[in-house]
PDB file as gemmi writes it, atoms N, CA and C in Angstrom:
CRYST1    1.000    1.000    1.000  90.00  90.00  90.00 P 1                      
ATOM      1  N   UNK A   1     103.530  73.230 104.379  1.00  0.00           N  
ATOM      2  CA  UNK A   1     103.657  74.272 105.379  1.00  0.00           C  
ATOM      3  C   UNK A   1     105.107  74.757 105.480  1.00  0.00           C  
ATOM      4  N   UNK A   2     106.013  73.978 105.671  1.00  0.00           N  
ATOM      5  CA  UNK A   2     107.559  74.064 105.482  1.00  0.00           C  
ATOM      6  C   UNK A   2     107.751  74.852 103.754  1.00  0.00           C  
ATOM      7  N   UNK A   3     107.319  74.434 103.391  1.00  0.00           N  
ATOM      8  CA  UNK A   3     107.593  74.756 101.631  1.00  0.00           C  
ATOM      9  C   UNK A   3     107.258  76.678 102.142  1.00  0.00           C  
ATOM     10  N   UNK A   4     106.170  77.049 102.585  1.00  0.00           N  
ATOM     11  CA  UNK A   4     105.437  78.334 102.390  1.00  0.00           C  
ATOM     12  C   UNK A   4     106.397  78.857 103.131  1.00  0.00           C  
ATOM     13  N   UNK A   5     106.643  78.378 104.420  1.00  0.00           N  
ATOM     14  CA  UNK A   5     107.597  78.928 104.914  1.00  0.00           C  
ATOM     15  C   UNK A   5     109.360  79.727 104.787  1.00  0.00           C  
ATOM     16  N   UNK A   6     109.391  78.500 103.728  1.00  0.00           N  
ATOM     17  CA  UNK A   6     110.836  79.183 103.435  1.00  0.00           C  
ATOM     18  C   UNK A   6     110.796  79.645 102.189  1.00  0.00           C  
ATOM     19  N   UNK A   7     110.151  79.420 101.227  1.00  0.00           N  
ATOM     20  CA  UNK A   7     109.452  80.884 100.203  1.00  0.00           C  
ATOM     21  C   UNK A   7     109.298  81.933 101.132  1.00  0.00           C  
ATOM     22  N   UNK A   8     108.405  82.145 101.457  1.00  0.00           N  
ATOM     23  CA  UNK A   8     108.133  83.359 102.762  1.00  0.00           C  
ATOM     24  C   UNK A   8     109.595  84.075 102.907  1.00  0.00           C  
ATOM     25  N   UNK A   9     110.425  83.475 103.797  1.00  0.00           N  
ATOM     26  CA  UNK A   9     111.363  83.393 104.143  1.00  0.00           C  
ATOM     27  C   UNK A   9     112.701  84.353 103.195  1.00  0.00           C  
ATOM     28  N   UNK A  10     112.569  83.572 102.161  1.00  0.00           N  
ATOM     29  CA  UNK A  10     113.453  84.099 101.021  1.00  0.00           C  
ATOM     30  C   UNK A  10     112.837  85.125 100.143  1.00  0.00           C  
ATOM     31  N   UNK A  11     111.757  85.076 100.191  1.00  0.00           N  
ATOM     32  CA  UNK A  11     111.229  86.471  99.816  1.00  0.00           C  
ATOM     33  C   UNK A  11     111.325  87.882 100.522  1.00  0.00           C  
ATOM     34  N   UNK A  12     111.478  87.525 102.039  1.00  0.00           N  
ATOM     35  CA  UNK A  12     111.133  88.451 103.244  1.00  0.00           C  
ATOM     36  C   UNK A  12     112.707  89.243 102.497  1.00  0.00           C  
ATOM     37  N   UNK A  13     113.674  88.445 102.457  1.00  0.00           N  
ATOM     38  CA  UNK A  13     115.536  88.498 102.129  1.00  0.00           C  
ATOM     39  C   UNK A  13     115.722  89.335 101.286  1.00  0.00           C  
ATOM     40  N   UNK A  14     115.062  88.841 100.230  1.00  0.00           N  
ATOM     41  CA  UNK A  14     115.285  89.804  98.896  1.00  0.00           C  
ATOM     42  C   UNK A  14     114.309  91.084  98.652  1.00  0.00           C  
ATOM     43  N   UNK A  15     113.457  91.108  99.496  1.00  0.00           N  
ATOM     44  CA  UNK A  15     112.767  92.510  99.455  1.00  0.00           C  
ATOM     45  C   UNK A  15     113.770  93.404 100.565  1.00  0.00           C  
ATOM     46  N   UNK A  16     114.346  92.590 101.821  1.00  0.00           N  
ATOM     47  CA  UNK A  16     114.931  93.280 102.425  1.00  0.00           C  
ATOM     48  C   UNK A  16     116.407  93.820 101.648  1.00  0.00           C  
ATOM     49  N   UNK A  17     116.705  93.010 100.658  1.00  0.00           N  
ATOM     50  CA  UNK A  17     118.167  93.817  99.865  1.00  0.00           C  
ATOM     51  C   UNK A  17     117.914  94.378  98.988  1.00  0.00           C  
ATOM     52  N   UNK A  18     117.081  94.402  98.611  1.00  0.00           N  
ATOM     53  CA  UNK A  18     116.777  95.179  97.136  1.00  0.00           C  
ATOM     54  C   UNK A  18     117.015  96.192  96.922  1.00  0.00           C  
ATOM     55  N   UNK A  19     117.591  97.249  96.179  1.00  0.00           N  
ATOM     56  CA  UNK A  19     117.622  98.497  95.438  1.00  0.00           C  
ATOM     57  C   UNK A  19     116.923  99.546  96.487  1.00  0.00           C  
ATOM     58  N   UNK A  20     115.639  99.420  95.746  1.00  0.00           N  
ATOM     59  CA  UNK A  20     114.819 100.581  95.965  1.00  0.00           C  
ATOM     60  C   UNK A  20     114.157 100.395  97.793  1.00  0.00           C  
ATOM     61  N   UNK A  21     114.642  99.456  98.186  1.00  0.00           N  
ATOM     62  CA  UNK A  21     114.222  99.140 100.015  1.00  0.00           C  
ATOM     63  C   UNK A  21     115.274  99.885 100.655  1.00  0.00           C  
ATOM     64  N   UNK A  22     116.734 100.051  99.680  1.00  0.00           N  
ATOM     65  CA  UNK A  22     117.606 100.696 100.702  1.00  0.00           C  
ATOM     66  C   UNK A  22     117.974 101.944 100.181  1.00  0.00           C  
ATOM     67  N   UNK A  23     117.321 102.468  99.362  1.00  0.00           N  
ATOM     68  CA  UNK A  23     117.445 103.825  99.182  1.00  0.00           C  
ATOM     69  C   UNK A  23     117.383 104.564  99.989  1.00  0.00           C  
ATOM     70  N   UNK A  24     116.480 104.785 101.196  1.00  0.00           N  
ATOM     71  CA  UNK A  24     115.816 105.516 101.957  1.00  0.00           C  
ATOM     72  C   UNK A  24     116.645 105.556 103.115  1.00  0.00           C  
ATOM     73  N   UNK A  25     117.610 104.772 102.913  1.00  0.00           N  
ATOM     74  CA  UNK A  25     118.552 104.686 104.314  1.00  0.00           C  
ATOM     75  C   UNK A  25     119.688 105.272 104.961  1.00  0.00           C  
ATOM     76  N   UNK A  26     119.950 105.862 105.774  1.00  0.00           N  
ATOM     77  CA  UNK A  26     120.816 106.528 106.475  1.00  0.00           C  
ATOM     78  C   UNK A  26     122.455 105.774 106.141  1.00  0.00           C  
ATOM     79  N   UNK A  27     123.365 106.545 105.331  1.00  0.00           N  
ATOM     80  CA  UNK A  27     124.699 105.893 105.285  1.00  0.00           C  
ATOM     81  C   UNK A  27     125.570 106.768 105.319  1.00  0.00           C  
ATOM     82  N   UNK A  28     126.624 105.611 105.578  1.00  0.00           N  
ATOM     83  CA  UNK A  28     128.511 105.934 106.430  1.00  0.00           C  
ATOM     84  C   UNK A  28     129.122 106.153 105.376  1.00  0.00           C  
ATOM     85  N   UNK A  29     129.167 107.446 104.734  1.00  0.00           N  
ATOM     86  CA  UNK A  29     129.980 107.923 103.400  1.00  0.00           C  
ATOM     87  C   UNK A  29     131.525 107.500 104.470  1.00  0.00           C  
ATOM     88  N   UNK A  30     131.740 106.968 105.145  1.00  0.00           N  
ATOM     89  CA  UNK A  30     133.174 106.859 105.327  1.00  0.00           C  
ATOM     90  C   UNK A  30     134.051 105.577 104.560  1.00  0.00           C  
ATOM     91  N   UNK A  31     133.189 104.824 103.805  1.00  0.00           N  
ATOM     92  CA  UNK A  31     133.363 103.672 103.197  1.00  0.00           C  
ATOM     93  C   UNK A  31     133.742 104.109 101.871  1.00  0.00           C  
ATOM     94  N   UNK A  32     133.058 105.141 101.445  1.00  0.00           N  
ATOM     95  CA  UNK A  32     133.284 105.755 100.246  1.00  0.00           C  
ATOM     96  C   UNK A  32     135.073 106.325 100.087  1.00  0.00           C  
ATOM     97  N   UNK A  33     135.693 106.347 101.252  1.00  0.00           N  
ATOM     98  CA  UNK A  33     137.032 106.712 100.847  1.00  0.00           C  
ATOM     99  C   UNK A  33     137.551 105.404 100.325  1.00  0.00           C  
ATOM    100  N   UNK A  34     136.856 104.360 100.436  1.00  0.00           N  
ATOM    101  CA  UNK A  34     137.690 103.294  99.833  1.00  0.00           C  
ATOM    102  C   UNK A  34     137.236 103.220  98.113  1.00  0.00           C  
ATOM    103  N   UNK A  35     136.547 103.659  97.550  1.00  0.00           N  
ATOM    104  CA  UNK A  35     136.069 103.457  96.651  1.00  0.00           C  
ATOM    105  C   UNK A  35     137.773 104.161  95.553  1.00  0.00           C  
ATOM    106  N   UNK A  36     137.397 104.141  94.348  1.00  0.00           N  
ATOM    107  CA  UNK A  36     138.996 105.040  93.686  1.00  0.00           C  
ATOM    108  C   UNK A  36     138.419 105.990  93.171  1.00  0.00           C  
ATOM    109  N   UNK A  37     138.885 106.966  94.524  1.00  0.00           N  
ATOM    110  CA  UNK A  37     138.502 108.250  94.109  1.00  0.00           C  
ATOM    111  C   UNK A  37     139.517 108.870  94.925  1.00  0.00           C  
ATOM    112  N   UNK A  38     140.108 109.844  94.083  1.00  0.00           N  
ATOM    113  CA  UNK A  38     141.611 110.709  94.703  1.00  0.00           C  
ATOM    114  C   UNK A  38     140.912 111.527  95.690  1.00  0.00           C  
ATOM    115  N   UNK A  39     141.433 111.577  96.606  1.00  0.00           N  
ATOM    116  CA  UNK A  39     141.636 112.714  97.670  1.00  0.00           C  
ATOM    117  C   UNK A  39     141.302 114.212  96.878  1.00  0.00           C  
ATOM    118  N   UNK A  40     140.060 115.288  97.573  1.00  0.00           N  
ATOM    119  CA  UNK A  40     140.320 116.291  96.464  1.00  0.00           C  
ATOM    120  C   UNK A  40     139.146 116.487  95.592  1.00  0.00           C  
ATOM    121  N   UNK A  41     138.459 115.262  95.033  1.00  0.00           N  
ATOM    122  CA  UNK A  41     137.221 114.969  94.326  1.00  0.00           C  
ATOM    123  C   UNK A  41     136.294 115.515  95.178  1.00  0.00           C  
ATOM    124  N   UNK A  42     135.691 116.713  94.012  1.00  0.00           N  
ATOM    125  CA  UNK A  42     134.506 117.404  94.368  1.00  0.00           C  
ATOM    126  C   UNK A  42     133.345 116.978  93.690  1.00  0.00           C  
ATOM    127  N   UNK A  43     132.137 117.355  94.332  1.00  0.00           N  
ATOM    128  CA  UNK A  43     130.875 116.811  93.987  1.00  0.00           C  
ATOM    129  C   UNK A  43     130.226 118.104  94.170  1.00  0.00           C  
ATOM    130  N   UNK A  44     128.855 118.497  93.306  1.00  0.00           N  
ATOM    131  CA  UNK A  44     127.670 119.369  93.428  1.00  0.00           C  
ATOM    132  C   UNK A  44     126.510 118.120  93.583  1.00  0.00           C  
ATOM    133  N   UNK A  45     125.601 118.842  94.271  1.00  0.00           N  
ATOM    134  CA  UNK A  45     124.270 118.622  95.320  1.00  0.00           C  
ATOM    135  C   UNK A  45     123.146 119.414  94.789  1.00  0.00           C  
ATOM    136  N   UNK A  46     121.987 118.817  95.346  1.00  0.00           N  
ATOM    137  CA  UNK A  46     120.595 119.545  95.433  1.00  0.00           C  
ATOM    138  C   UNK A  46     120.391 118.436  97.150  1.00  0.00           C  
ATOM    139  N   UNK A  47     119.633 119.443  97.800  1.00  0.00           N  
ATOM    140  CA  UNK A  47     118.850 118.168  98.690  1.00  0.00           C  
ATOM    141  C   UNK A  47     118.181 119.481  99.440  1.00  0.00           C  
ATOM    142  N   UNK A  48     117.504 118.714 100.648  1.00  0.00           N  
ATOM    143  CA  UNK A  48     116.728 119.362 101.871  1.00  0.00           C  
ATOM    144  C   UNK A  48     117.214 119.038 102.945  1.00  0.00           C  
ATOM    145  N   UNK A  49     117.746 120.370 103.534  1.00  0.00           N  
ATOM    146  CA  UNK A  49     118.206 119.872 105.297  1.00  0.00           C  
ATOM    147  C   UNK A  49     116.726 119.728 106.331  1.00  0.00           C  
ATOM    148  N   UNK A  50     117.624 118.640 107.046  1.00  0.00           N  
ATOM    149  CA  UNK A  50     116.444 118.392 107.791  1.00  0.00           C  
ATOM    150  C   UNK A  50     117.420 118.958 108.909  1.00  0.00           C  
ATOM    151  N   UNK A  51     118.072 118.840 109.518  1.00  0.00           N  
ATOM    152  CA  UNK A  51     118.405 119.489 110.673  1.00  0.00           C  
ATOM    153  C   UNK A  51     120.181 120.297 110.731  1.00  0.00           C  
ATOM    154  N   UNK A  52     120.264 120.995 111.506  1.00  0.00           N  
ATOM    155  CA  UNK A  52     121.780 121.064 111.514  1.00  0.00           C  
ATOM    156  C   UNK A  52     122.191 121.559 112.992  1.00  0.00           C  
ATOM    157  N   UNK A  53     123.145 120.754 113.087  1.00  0.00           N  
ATOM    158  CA  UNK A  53     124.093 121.158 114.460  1.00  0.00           C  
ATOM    159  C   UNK A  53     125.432 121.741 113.932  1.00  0.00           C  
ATOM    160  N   UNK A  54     124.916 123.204 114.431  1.00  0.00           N  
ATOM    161  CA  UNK A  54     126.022 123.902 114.385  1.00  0.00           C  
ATOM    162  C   UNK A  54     127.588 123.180 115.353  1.00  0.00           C  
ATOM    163  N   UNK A  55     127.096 123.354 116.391  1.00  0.00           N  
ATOM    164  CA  UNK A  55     127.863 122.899 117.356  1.00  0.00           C  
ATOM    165  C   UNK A  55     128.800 121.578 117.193  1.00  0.00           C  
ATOM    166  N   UNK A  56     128.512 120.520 116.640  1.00  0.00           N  
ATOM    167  CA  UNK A  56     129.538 119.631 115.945  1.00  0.00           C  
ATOM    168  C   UNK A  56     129.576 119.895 114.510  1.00  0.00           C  
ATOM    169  N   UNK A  57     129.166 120.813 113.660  1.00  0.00           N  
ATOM    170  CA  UNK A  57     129.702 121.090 112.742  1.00  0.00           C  
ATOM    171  C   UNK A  57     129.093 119.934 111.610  1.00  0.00           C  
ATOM    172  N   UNK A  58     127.500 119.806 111.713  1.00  0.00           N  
ATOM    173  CA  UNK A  58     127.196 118.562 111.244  1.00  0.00           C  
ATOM    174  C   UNK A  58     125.333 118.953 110.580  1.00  0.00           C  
ATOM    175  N   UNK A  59     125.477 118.593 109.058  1.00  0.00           N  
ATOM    176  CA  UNK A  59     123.676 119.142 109.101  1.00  0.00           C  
ATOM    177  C   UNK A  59     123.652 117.238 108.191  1.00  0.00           C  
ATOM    178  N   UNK A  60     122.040 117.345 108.422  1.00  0.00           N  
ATOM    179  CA  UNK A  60     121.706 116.273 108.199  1.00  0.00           C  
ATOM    180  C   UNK A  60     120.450 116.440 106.690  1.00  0.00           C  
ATOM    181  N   UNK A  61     120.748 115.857 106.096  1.00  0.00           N  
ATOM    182  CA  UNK A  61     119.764 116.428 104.551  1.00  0.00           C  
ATOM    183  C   UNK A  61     119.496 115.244 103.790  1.00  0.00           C  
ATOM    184  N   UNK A  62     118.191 115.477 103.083  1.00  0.00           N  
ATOM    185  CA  UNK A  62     118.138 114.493 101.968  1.00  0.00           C  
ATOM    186  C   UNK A  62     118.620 115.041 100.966  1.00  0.00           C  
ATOM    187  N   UNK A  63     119.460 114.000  99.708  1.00  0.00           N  
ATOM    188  CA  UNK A  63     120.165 114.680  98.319  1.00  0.00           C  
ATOM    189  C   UNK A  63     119.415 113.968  97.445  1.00  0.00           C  
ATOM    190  N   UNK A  64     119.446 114.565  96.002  1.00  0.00           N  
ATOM    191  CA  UNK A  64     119.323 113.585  94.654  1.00  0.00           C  
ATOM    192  C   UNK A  64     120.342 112.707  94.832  1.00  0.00           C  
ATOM    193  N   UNK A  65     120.655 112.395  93.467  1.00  0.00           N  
ATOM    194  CA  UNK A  65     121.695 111.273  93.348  1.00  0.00           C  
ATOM    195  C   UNK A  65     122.720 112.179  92.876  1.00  0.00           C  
ATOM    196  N   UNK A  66     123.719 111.922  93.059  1.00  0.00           N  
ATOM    197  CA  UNK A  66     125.142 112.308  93.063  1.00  0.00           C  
ATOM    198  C   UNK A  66     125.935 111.314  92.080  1.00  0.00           C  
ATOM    199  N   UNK A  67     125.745 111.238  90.929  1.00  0.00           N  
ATOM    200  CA  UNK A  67     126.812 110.349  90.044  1.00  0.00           C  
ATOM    201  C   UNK A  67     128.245 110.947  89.974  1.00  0.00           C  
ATOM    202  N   UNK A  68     128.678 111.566  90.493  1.00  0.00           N  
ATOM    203  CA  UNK A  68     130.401 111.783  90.428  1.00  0.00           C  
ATOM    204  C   UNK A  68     130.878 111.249  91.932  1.00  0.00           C  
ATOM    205  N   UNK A  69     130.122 110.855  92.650  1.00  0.00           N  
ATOM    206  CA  UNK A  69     130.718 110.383  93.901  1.00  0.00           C  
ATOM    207  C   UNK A  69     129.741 109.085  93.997  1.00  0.00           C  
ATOM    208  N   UNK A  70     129.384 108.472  93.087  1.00  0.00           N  
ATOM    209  CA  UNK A  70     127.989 107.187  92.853  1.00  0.00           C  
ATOM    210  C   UNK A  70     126.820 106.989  94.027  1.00  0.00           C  
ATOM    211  N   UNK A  71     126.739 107.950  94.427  1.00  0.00           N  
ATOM    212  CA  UNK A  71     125.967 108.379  95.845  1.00  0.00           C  
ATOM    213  C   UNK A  71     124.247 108.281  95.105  1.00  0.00           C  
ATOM    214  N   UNK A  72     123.205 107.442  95.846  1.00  0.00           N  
ATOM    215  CA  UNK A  72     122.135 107.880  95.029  1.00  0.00           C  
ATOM    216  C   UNK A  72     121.338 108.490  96.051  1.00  0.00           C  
ATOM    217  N   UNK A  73     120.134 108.332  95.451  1.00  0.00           N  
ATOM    218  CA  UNK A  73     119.707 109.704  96.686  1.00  0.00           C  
ATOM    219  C   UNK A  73     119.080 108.815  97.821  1.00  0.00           C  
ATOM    220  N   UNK A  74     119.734 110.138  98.842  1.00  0.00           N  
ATOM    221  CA  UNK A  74     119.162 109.338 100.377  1.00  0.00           C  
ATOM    222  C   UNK A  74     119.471 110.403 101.607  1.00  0.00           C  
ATOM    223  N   UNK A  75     119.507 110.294 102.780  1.00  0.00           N  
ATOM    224  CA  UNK A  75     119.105 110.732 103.649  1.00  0.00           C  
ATOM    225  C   UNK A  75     120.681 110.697 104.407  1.00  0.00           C  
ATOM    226  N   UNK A  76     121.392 111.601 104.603  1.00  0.00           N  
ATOM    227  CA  UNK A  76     122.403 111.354 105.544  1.00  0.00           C  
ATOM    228  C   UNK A  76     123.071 112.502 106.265  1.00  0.00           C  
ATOM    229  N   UNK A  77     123.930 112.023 107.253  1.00  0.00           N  
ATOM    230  CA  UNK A  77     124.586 112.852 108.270  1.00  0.00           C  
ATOM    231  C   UNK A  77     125.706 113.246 107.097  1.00  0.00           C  
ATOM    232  N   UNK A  78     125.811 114.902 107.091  1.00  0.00           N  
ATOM    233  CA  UNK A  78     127.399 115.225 106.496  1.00  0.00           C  
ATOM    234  C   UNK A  78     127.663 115.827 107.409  1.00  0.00           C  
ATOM    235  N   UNK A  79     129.113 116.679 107.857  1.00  0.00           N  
ATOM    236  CA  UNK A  79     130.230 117.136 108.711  1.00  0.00           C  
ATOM    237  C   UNK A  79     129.942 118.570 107.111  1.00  0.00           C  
ATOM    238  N   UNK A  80     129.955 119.367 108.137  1.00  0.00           N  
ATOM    239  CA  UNK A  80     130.941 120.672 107.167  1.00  0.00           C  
ATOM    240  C   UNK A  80     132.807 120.971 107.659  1.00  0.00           C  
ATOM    241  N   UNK A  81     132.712 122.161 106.510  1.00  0.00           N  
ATOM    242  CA  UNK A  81     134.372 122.344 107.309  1.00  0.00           C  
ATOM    243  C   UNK A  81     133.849 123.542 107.356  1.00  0.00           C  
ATOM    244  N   UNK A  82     134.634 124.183 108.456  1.00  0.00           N  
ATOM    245  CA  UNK A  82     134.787 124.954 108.975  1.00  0.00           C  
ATOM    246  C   UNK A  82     134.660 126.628 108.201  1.00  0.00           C  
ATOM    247  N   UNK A  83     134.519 126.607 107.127  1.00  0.00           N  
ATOM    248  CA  UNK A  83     134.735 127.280 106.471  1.00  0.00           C  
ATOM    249  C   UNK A  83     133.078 127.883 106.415  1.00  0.00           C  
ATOM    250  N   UNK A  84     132.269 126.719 106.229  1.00  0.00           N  
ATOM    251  CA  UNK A  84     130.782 127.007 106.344  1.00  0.00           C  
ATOM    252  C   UNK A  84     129.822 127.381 107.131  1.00  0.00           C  
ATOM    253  N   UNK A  85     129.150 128.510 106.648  1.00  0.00           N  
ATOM    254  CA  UNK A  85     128.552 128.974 108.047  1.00  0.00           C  
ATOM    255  C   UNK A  85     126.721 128.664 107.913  1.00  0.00           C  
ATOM    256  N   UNK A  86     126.766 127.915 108.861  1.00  0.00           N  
ATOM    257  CA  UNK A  86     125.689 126.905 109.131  1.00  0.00           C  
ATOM    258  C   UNK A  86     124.141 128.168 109.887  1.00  0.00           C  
ATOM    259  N   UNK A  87     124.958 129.053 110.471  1.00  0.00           N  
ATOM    260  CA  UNK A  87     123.638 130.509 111.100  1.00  0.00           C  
ATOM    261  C   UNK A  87     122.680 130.034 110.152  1.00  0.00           C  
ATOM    262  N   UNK A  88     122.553 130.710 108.793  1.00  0.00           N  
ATOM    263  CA  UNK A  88     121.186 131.149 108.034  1.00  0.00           C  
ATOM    264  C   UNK A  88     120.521 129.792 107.773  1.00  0.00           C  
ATOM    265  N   UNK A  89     121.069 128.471 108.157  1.00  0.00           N  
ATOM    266  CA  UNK A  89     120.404 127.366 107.229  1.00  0.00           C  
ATOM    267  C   UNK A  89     119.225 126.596 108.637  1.00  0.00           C  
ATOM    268  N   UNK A  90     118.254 126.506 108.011  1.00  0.00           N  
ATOM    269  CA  UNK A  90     117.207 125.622 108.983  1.00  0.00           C  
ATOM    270  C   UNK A  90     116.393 124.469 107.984  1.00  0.00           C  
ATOM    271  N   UNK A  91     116.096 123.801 109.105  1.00  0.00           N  
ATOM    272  CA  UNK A  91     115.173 122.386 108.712  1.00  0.00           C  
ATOM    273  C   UNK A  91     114.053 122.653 107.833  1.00  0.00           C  
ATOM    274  N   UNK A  92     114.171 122.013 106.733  1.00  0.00           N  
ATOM    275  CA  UNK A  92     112.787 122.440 105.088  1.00  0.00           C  
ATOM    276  C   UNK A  92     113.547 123.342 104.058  1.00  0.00           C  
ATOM    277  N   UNK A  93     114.992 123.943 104.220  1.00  0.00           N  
ATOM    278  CA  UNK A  93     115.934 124.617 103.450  1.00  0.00           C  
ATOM    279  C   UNK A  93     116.144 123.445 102.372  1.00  0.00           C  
ATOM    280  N   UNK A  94     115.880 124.241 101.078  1.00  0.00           N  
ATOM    281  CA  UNK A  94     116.490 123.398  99.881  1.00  0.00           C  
ATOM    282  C   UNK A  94     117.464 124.323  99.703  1.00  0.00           C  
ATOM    283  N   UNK A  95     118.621 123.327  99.584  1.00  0.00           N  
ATOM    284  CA  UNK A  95     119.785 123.994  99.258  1.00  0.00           C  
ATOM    285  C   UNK A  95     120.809 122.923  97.506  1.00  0.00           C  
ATOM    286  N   UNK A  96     122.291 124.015  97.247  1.00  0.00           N  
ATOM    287  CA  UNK A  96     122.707 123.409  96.388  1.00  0.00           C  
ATOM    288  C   UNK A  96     123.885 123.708  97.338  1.00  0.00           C  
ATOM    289  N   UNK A  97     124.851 122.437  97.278  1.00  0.00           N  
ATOM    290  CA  UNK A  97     126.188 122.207  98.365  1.00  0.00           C  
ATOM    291  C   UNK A  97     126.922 121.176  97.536  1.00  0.00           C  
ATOM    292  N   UNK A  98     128.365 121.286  97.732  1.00  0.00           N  
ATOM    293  CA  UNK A  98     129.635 120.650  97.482  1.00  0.00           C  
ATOM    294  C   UNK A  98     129.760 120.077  97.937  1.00  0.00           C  
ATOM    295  N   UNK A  99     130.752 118.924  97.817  1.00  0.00           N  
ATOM    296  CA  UNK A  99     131.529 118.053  98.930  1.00  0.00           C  
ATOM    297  C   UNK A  99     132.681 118.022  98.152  1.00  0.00           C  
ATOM    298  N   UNK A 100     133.653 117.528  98.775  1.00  0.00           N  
ATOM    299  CA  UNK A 100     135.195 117.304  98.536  1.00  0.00           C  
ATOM    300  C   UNK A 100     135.408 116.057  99.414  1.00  0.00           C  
ATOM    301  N   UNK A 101     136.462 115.231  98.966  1.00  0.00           N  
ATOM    302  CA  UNK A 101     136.495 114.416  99.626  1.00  0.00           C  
ATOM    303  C   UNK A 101     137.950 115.037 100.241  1.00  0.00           C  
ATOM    304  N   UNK A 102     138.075 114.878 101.650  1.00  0.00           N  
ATOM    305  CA  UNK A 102     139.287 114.899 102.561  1.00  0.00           C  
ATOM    306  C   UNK A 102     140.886 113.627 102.556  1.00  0.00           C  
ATOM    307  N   UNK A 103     141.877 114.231 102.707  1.00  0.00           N  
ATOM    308  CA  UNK A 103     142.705 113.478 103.255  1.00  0.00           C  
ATOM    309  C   UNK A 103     142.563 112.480 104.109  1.00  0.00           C  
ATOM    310  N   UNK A 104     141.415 112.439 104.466  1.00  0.00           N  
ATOM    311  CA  UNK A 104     140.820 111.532 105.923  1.00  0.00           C  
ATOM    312  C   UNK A 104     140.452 110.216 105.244  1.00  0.00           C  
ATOM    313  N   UNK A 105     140.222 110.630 103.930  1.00  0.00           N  
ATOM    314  CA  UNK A 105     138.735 109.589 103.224  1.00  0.00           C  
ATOM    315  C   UNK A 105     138.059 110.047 103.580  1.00  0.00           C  
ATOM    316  N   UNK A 106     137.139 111.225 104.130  1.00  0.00           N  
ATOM    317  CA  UNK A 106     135.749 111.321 104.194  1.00  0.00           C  
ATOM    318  C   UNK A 106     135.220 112.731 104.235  1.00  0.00           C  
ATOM    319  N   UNK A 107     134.128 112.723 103.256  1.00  0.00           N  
ATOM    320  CA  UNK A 107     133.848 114.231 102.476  1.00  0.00           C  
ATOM    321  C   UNK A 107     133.269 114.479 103.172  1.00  0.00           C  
ATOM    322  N   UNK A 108     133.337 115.760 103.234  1.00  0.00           N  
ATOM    323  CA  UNK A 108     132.446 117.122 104.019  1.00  0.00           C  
ATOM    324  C   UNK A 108     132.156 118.034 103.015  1.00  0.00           C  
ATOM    325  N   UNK A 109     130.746 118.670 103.700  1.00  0.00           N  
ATOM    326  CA  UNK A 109     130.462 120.006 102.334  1.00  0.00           C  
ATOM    327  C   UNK A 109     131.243 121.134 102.729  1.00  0.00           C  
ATOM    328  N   UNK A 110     131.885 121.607 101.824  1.00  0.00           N  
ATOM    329  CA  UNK A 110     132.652 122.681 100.965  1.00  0.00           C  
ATOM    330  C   UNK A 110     131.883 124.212 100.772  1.00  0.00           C  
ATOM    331  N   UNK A 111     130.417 123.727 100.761  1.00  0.00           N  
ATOM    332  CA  UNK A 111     129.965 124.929  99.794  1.00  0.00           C  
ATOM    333  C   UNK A 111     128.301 124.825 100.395  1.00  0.00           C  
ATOM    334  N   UNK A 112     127.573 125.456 100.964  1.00  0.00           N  
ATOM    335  CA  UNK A 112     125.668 125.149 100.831  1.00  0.00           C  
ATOM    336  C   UNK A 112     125.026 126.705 100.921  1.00  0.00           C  
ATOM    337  N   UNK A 113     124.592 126.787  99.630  1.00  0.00           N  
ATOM    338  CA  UNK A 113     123.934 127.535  99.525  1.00  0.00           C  
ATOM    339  C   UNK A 113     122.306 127.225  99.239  1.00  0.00           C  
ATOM    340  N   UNK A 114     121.590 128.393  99.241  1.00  0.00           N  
ATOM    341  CA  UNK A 114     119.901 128.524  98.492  1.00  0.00           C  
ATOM    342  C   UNK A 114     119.997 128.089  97.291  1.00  0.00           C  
ATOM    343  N   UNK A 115     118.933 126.972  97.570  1.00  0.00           N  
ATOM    344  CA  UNK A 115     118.592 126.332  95.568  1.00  0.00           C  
ATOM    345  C   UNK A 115     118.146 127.436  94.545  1.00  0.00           C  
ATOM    346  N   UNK A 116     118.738 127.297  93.868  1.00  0.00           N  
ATOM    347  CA  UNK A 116     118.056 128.369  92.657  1.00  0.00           C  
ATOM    348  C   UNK A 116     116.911 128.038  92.512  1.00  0.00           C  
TER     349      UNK A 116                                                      
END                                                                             
């Protein structure tokens, strides 16, 4: 009974770390400034916004994977700059968008337009 248990146990662990369990998960690209990547490093996108707040300057989207910033695909909060104008974009928009990474360490999109 003890034996099943901690099989159980250690199985529950490694399905919970696995790869493809945490794909789907909401993450803090702010960690990513630690990675070695210069200040400046731009990235191109595909994804779907699911929502956007104009008002903090913030849309929320699923992307593919992103191999120039090792980003794979998933679901997250980005920041725009200011430069981007967020009016025409709504929730179910497939779009193609930039990021740059900031002086801050932490990228914002640059660029979101209509997917081809």
């Amino acid at each position: 009974m003890v034996r099943t248990f901690v099989s159980a146990a250690v199985l529950g662990l490694f399905i919970s770390t696995s790869p493809v369990a945490s794909q789907d998960m909401k993450m803090d690209h702010s960690v990513h400034g630690q990675m070695e990547v210069k200040p400046g490093t731009e990235a191109s996108g595909v994804g779907v916004i699911n929502s956007v707040d104009a008002d903090k300057g913030l849309i929320n989207l699923t992307h593919e994977p992103m191999p120039d910033v090792g980003w794979p695909t998933m679901t997250m909060d980005l920041p725009v700059t200011k430069h981007v104008e967020l009016g025409g974009i709504k929730a179910g928009d497939k779009v193609d968008f930039k990021v740059k990474l900031g002086r801050d360490k932490q990228y914002r999109a640059i660029e979101i337009l209509p997917a081809k």
